[in-house]
Chimera marker file (.cmm) of the C-alpha trace (Angstrom):
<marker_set name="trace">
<marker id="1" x="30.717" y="145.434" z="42.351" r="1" g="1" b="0" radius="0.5"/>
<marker id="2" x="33.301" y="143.315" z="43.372" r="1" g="1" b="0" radius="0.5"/>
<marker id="3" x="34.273" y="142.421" z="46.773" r="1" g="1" b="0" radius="0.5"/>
<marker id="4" x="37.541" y="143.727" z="48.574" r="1" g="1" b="0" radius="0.5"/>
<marker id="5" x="37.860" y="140.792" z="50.845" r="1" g="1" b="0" radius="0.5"/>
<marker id="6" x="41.002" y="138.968" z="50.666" r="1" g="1" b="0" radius="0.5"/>
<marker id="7" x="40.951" y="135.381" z="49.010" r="1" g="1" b="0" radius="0.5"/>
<marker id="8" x="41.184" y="132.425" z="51.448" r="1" g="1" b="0" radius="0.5"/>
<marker id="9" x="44.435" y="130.467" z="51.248" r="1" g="1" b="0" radius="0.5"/>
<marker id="10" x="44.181" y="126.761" z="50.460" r="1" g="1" b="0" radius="0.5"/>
<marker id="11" x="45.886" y="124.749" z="53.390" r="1" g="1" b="0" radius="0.5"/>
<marker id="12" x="48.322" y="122.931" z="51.086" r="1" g="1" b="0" radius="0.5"/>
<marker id="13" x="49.550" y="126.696" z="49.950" r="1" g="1" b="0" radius="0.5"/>
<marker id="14" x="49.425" y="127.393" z="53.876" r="1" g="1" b="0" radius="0.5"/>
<marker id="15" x="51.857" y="124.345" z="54.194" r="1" g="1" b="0" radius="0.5"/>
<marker id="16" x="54.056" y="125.504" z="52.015" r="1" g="1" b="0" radius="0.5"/>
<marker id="17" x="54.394" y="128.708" z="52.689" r="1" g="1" b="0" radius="0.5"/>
<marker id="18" x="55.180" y="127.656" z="56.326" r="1" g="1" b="0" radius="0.5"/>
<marker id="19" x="57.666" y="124.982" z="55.192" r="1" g="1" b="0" radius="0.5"/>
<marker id="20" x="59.287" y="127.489" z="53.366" r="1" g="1" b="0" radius="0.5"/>
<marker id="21" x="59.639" y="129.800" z="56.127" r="1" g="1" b="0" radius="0.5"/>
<marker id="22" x="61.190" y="126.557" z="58.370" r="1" g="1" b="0" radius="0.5"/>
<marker id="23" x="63.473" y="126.098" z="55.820" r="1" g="1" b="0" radius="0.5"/>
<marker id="24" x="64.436" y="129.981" z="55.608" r="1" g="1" b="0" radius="0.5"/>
<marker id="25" x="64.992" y="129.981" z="59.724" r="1" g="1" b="0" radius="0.5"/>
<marker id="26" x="67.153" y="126.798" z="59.826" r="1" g="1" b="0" radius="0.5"/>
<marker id="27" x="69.169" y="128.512" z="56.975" r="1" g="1" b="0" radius="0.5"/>
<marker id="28" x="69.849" y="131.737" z="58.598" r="1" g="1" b="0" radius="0.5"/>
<marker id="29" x="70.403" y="129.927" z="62.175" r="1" g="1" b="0" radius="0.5"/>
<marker id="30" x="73.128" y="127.813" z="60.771" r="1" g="1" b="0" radius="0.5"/>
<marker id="31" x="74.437" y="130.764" z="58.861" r="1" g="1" b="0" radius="0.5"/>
<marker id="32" x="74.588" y="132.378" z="62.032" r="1" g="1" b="0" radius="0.5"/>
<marker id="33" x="76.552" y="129.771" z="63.878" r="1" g="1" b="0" radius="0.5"/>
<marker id="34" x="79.313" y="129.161" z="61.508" r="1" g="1" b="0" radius="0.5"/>
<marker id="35" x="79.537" y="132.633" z="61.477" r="1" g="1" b="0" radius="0.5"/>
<marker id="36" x="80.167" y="132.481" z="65.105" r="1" g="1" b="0" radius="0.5"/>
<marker id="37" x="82.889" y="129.415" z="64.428" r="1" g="1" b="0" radius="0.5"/>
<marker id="38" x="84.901" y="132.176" z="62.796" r="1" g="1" b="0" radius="0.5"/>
<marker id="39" x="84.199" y="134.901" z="64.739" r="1" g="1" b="0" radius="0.5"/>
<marker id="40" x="82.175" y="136.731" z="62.638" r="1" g="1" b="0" radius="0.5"/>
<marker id="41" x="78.633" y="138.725" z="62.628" r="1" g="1" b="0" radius="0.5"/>
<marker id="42" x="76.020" y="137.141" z="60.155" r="1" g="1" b="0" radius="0.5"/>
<marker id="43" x="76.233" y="140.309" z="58.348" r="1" g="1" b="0" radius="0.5"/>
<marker id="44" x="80.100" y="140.547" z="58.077" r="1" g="1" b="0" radius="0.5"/>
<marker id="45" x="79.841" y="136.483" z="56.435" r="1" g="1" b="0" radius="0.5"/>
<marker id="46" x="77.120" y="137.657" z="54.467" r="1" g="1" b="0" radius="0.5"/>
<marker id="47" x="79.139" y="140.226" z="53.109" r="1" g="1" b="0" radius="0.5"/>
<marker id="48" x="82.299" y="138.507" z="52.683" r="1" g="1" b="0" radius="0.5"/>
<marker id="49" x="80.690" y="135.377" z="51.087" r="1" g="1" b="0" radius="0.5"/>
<marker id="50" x="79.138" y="138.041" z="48.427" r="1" g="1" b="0" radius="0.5"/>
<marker id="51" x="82.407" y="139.648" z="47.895" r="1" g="1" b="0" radius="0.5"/>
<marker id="52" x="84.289" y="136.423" z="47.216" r="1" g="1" b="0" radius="0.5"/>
<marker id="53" x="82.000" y="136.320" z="44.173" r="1" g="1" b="0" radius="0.5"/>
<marker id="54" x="82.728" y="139.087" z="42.792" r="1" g="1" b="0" radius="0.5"/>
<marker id="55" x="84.202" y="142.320" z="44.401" r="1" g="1" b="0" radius="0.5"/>
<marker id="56" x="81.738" y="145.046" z="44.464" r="1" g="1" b="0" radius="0.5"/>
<marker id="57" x="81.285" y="149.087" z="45.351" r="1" g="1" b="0" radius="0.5"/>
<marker id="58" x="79.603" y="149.506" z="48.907" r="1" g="1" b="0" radius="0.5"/>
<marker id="59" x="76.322" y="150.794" z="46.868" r="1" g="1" b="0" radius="0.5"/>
<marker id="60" x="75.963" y="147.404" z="44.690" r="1" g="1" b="0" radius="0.5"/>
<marker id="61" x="77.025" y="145.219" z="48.097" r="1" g="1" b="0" radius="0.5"/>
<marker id="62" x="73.941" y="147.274" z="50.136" r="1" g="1" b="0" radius="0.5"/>
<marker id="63" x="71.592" y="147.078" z="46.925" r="1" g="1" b="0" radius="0.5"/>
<marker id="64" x="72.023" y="143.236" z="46.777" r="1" g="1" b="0" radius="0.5"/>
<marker id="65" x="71.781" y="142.359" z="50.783" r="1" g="1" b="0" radius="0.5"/>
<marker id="66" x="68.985" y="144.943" z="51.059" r="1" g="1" b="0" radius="0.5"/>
<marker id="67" x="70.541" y="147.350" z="53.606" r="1" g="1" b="0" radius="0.5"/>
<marker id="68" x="71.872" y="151.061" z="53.817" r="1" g="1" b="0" radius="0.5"/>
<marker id="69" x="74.863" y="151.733" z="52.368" r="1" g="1" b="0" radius="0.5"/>
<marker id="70" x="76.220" y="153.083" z="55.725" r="1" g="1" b="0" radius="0.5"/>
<marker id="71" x="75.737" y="149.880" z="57.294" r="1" g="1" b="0" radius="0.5"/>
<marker id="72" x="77.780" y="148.107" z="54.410" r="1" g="1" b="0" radius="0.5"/>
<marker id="73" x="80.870" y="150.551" z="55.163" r="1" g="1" b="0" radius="0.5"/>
<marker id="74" x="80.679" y="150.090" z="58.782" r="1" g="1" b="0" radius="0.5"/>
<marker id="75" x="81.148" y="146.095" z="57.938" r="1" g="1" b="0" radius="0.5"/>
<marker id="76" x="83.667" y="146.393" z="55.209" r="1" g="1" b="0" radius="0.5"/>
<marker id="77" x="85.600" y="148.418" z="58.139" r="1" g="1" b="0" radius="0.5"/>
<marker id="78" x="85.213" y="145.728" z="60.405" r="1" g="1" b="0" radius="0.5"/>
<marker id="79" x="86.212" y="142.802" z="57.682" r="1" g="1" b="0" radius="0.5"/>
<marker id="80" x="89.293" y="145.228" z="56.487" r="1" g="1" b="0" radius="0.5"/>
<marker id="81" x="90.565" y="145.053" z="60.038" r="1" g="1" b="0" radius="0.5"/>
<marker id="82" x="90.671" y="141.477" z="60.632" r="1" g="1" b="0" radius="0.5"/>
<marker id="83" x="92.487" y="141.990" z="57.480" r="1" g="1" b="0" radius="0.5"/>
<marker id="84" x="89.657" y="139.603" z="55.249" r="1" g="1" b="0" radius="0.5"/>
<marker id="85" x="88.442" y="142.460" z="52.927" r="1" g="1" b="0" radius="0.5"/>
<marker id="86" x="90.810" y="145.506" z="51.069" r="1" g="1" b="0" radius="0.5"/>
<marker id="87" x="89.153" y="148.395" z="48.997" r="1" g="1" b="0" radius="0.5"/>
<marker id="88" x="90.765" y="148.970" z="45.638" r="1" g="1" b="0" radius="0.5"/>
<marker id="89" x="90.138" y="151.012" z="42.789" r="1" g="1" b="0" radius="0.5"/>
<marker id="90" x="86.958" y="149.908" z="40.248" r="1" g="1" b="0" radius="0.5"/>
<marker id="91" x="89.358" y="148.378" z="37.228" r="1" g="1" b="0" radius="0.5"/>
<marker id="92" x="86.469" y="150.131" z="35.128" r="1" g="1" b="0" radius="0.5"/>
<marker id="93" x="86.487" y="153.534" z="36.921" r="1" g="1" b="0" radius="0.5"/>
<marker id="94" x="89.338" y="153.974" z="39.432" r="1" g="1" b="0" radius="0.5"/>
<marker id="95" x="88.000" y="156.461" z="41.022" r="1" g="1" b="0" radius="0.5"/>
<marker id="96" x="85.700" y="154.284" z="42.337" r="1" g="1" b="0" radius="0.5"/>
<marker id="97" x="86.718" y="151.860" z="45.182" r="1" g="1" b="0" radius="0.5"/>
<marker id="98" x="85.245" y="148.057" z="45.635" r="1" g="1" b="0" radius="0.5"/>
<marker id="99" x="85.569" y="146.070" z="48.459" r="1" g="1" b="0" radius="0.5"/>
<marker id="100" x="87.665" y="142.533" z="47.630" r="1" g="1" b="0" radius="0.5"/>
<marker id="101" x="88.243" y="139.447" z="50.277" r="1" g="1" b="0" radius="0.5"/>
<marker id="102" x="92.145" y="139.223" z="50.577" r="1" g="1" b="0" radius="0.5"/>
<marker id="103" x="93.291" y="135.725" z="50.084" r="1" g="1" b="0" radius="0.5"/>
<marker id="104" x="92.069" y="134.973" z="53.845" r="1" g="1" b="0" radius="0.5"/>
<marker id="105" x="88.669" y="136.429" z="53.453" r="1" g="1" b="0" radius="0.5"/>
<marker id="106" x="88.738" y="134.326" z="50.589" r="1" g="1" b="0" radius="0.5"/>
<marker id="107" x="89.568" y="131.264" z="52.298" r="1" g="1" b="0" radius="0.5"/>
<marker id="108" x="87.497" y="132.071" z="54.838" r="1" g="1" b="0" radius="0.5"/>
<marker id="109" x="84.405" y="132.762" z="52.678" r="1" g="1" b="0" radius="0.5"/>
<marker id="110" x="85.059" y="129.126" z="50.792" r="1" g="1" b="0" radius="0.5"/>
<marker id="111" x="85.423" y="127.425" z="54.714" r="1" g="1" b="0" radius="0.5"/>
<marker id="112" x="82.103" y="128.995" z="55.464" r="1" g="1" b="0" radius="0.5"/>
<marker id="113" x="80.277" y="128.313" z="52.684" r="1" g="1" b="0" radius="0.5"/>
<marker id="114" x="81.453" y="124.399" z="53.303" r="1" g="1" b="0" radius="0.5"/>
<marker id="115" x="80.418" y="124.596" z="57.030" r="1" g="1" b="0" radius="0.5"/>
<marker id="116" x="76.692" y="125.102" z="55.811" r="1" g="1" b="0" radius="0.5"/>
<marker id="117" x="75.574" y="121.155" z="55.971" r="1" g="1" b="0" radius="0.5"/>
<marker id="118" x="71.691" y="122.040" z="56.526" r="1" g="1" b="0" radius="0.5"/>
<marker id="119" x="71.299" y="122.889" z="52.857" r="1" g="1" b="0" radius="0.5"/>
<marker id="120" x="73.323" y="119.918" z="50.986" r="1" g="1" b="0" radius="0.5"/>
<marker id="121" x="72.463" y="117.252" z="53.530" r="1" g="1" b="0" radius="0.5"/>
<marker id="122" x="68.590" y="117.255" z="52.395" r="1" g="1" b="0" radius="0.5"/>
<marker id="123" x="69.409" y="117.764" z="48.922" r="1" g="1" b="0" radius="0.5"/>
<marker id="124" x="71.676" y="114.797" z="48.792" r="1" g="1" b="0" radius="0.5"/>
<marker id="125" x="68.488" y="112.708" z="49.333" r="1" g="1" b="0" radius="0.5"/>
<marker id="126" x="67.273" y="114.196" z="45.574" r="1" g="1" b="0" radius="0.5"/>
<marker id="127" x="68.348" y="112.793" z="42.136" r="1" g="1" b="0" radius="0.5"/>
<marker id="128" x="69.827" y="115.102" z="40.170" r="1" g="1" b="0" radius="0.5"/>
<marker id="129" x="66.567" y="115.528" z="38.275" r="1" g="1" b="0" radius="0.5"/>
<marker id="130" x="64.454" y="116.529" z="41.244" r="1" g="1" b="0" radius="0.5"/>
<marker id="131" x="67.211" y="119.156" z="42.032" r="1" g="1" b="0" radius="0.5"/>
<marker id="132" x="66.918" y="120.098" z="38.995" r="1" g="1" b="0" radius="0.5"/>
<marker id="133" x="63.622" y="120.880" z="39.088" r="1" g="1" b="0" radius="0.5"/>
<marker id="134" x="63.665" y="122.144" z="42.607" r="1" g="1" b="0" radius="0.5"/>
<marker id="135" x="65.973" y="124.564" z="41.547" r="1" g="1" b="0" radius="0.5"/>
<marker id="136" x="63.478" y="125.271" z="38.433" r="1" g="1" b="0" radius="0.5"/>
<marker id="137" x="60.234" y="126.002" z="40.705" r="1" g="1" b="0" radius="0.5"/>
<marker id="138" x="62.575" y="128.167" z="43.159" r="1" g="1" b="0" radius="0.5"/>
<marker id="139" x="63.805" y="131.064" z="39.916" r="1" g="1" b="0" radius="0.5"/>
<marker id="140" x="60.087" y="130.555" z="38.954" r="1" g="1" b="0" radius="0.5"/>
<marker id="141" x="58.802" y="131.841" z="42.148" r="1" g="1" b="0" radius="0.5"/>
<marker id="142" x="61.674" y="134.427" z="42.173" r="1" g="1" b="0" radius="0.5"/>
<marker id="143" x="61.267" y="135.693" z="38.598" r="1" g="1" b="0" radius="0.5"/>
<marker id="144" x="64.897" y="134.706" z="38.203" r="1" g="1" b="0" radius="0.5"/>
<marker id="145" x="65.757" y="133.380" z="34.966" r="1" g="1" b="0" radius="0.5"/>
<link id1="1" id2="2" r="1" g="1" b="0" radius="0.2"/>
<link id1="2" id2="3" r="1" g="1" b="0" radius="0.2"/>
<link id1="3" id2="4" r="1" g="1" b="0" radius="0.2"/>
<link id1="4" id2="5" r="1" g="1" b="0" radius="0.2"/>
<link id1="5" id2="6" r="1" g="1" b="0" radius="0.2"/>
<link id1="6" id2="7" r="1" g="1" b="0" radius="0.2"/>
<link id1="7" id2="8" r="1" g="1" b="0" radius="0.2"/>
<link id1="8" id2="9" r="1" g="1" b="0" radius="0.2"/>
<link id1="9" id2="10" r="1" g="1" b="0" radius="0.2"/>
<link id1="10" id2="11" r="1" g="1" b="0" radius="0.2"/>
<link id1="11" id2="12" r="1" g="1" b="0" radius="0.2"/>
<link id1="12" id2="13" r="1" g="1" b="0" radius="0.2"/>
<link id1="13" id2="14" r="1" g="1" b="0" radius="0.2"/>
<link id1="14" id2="15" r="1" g="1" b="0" radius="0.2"/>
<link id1="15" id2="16" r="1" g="1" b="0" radius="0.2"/>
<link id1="16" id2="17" r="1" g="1" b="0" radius="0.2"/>
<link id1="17" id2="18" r="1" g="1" b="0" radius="0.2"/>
<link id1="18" id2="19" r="1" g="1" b="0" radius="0.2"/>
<link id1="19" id2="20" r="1" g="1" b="0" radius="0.2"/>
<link id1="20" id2="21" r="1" g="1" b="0" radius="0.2"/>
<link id1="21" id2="22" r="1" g="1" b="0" radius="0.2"/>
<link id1="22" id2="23" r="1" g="1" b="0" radius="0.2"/>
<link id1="23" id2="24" r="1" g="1" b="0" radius="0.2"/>
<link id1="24" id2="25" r="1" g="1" b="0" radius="0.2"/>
<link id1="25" id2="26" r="1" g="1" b="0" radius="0.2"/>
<link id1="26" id2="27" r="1" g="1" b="0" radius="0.2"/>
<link id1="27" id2="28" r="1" g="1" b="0" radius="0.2"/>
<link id1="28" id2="29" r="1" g="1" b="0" radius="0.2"/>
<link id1="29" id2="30" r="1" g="1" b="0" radius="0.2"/>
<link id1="30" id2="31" r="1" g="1" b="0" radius="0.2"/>
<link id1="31" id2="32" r="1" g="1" b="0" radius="0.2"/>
<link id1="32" id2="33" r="1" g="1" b="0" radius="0.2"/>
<link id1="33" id2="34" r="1" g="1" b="0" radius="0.2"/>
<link id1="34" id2="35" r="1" g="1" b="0" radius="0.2"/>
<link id1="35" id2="36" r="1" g="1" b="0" radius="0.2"/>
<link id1="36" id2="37" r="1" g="1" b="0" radius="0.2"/>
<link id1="37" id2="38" r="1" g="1" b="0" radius="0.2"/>
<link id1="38" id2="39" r="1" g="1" b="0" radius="0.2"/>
<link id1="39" id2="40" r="1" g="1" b="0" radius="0.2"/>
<link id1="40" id2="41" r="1" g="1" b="0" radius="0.2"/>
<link id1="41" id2="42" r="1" g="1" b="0" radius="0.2"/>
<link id1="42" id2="43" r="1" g="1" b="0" radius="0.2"/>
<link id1="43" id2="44" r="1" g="1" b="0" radius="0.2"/>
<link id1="44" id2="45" r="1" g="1" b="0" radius="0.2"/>
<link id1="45" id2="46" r="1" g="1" b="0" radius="0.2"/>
<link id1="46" id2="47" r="1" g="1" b="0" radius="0.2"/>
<link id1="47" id2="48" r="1" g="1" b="0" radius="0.2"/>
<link id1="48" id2="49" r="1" g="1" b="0" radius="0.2"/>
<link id1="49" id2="50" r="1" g="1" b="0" radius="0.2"/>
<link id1="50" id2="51" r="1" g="1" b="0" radius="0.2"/>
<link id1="51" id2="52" r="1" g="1" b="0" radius="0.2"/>
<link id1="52" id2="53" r="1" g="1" b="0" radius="0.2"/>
<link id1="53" id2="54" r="1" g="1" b="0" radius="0.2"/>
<link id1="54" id2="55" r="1" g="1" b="0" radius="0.2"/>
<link id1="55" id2="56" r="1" g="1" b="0" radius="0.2"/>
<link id1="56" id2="57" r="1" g="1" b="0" radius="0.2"/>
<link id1="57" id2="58" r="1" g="1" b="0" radius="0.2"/>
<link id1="58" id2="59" r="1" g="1" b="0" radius="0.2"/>
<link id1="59" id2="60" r="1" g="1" b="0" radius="0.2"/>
<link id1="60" id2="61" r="1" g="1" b="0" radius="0.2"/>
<link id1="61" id2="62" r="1" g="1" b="0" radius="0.2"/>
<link id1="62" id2="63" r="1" g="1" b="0" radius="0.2"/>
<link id1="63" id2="64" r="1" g="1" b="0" radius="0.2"/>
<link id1="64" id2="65" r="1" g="1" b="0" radius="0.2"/>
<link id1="65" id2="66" r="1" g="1" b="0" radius="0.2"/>
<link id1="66" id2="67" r="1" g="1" b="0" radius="0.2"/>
<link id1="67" id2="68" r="1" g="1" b="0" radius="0.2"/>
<link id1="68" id2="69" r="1" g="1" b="0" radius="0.2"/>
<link id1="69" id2="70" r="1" g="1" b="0" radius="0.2"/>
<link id1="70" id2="71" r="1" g="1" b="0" radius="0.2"/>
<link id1="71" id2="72" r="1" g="1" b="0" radius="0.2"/>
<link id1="72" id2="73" r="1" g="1" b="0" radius="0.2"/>
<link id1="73" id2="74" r="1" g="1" b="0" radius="0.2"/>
<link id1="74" id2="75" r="1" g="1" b="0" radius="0.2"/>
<link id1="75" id2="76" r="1" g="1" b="0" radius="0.2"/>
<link id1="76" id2="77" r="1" g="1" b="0" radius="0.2"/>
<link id1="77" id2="78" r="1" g="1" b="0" radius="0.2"/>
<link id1="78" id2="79" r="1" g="1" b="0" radius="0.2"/>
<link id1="79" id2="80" r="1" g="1" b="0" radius="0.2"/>
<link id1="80" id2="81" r="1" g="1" b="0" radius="0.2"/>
<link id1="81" id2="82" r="1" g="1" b="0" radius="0.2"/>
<link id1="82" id2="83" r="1" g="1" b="0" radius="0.2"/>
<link id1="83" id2="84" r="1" g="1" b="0" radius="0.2"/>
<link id1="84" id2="85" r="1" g="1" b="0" radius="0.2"/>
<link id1="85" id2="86" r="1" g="1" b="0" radius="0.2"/>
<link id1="86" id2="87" r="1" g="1" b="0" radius="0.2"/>
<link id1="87" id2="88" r="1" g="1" b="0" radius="0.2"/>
<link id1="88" id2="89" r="1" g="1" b="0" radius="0.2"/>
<link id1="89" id2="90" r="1" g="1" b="0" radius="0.2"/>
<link id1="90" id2="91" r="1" g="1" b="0" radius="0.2"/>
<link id1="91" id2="92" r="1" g="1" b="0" radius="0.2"/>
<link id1="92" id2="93" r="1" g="1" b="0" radius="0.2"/>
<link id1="93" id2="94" r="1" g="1" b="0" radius="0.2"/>
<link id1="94" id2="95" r="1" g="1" b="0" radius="0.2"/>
<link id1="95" id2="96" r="1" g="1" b="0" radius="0.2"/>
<link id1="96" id2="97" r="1" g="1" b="0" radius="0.2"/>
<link id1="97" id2="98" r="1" g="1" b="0" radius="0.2"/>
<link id1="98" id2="99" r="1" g="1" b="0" radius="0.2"/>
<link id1="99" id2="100" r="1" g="1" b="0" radius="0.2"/>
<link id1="100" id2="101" r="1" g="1" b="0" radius="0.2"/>
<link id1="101" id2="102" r="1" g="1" b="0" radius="0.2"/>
<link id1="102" id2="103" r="1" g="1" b="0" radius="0.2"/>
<link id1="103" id2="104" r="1" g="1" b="0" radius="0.2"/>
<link id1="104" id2="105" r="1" g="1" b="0" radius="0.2"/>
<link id1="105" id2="106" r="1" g="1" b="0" radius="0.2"/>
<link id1="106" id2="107" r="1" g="1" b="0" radius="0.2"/>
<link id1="107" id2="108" r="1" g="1" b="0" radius="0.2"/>
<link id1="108" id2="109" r="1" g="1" b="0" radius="0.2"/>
<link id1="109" id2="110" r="1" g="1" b="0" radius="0.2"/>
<link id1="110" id2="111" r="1" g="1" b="0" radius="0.2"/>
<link id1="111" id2="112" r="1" g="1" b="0" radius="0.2"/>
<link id1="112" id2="113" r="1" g="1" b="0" radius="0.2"/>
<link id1="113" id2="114" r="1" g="1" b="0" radius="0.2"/>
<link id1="114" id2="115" r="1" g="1" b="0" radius="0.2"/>
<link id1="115" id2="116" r="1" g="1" b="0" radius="0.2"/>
<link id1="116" id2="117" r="1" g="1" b="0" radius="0.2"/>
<link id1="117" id2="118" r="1" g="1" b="0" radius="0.2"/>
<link id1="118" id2="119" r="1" g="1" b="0" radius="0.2"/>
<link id1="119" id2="120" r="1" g="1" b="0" radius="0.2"/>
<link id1="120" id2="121" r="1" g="1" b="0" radius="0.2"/>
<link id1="121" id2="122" r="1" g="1" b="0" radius="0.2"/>
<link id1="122" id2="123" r="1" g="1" b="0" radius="0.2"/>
<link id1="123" id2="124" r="1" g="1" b="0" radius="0.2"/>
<link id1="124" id2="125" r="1" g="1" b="0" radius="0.2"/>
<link id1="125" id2="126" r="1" g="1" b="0" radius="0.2"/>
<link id1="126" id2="127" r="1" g="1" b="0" radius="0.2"/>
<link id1="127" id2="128" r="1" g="1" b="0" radius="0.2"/>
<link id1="128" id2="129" r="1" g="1" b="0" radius="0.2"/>
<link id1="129" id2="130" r="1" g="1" b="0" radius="0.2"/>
<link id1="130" id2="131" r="1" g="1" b="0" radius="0.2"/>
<link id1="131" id2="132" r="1" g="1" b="0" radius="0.2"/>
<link id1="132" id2="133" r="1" g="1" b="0" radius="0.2"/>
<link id1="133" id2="134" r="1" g="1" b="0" radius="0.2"/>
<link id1="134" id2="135" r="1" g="1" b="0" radius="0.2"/>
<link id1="135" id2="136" r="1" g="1" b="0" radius="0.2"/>
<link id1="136" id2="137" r="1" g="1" b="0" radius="0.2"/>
<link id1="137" id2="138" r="1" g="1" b="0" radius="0.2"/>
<link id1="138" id2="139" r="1" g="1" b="0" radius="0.2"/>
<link id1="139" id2="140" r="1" g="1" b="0" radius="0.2"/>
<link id1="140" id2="141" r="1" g="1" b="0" radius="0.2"/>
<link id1="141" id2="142" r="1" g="1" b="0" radius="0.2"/>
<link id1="142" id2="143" r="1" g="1" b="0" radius="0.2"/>
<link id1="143" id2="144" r="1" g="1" b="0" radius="0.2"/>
<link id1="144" id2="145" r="1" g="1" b="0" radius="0.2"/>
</marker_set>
């Protein structure tokens, strides 16, 4: 018979795992202030820094940040107002409409995604190598390949 009691975590994976979450809050908390700098929500940068990588339908944008497509359109709304984001038809199905920063939303995406110091200024401090394997160990955990 085997026992249905939950393992005890090591305190080195207990380290981690709350080092990871530190890094995760100073992340988001920077995220949200340059956000601010441009007067936007953390979910409106979040959605216009995906989009500058590739425009996408609402459905893909709330499958890949995780959220109800109903929130996404609310957002895009917002973003096509301040005139960063326009909907156009799918080149591979035009009756389909993705969402695509204009050339500010672009520029504003790019400005944003410089403003985030937290991340590069500790990885400066790593060779190349130990990114490199940094960057290994993180798709590892993430099943990313």
């Amino acid at each position: 018979m085997t026992s249905t009691r939950p393992r005890r975590t090591d305190a080195l994976t207990l380290e981690v795992v709350e080092l990871i979450g530190a890094v995760v809050a100073r992340y988001h908390e920077e995220y949200e202030q340059a956000a601010g700098r441009h007067g936007l929500t953390g979910a409106q940068a979040r959605v216009l820094g995906l989009l500058a990588l590739d425009p996408l339908p609402m459905r893909q944008i709330a499958q890949r940040l995780k959220c109800e497509p109903s929130n996404i359109t609310g957002i895009v709304d917002r973003l096509e107002a301040r005139g960063l984001v326009e909907r156009r038809p799918s080149p591979g199905d035009r009756r389909v409409k993705v969402a695509a920063p204009t050339d500010e939303g672009t520029r504003v995406a790019e400005s944003l995604r410089e403003s985030l110091d937290f991340a590069r200024e500790p990885l400066a401090g790593l060779s190349r190598e130990e990114r490199v394997v940094f960057r290994d160990m993180l798709r590892r955990m993430l099943g990313v390949d």
